[in-house]
C-alpha positions in Angstrom: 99.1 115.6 40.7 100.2 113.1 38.2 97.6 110.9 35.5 97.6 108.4 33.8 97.2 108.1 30.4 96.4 105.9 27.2 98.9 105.6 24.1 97.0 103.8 21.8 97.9 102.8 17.9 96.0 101.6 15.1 98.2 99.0 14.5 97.4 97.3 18.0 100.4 99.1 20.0 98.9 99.9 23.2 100.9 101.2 26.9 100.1 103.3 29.7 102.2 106.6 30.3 102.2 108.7 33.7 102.0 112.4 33.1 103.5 115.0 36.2 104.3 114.0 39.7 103.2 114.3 42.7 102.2 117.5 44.9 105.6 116.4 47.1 108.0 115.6 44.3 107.3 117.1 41.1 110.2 119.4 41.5 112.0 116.3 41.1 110.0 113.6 40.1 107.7 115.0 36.9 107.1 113.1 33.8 106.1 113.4 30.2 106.3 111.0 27.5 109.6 111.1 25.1 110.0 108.8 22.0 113.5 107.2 22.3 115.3 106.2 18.8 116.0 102.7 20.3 113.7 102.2 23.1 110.6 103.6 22.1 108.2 105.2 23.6 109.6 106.2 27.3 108.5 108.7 30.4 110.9 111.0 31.1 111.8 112.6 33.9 111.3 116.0 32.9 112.4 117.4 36.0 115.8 116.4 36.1 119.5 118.1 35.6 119.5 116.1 31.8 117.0 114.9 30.0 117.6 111.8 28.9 115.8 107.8 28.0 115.0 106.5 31.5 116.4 102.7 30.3 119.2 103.4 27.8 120.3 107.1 28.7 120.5 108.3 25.2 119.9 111.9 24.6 118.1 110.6 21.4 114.8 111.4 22.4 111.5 113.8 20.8 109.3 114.9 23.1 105.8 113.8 22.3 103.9 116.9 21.2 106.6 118.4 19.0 108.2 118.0 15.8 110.0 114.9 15.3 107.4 112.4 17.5 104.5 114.3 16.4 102.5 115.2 13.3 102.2 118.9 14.2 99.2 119.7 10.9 96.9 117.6 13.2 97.2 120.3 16.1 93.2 121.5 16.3 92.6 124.9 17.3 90.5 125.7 20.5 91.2 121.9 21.5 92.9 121.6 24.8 96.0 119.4 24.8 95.8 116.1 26.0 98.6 115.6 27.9 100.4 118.6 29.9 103.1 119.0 32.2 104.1 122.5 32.4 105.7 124.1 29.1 105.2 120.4 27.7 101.9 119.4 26.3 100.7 116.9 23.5 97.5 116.7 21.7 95.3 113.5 21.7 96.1 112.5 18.5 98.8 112.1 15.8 101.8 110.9 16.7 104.8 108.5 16.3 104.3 105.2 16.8 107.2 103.3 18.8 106.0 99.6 16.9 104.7 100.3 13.4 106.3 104.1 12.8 103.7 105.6 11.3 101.8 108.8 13.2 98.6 107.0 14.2 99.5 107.2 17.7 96.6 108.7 20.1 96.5 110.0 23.9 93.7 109.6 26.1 93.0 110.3 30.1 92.5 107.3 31.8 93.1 108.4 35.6 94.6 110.6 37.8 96.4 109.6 41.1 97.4 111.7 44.1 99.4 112.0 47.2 
């Protein structure tokens, strides 16, 4: 099942992002949100061949939840993840921000969809 989340910046950046896939296409169809170098911030289809920005097809692209697109020191222990999508997950808050580049970027559930 997929949801639907919140990226949300201090600086007044705000966009939805879609998180998994659906129970009859996640195997090819699953996404997870990817900061691309000249795009921004992206959802990438995690289950493909190449991973790669959806609108440019650059292979420049940090997954959200590790190093490069996220502030990793902010990682709480005994907090669940915010967003996850198998091995991928992300923590609510902390992270790159596609408009004013600082790491004040935060994820929050906003709903979850189904078949």
């Amino acid at each position: 099942m997929s949801s639907r989340h919140l990226a949300i910046c201090s600086c007044g950046y705000s966009t939805t992002v879609h998180v998994g896939g659906s129970m009859s296409s996640f195997k090819t169809h699953s996404y997870f949100p990817y900061l691309c170098a000249k795009c921004g911030l992206v959802e990438v289809n995690v289950a493909a061949d190449k991973i790669v920005c959806p609108e440019c097809q650059s292979e420049e692209i940090d997954q959200y939840g590790l190093e490069k697109a996220s502030d990793l020191k902010l990682k709480q222990k005994g907090v669940l993840p915010s967003l996850q999508n198998f091995n991928r997950e992300a923590y609510q808050d902390g992270h790159k921000c596609p408009y004013c580049d600082t790491f004040n970027l935060s994820f929050s559930y906003a709903k979850s969809f189904s078949d």
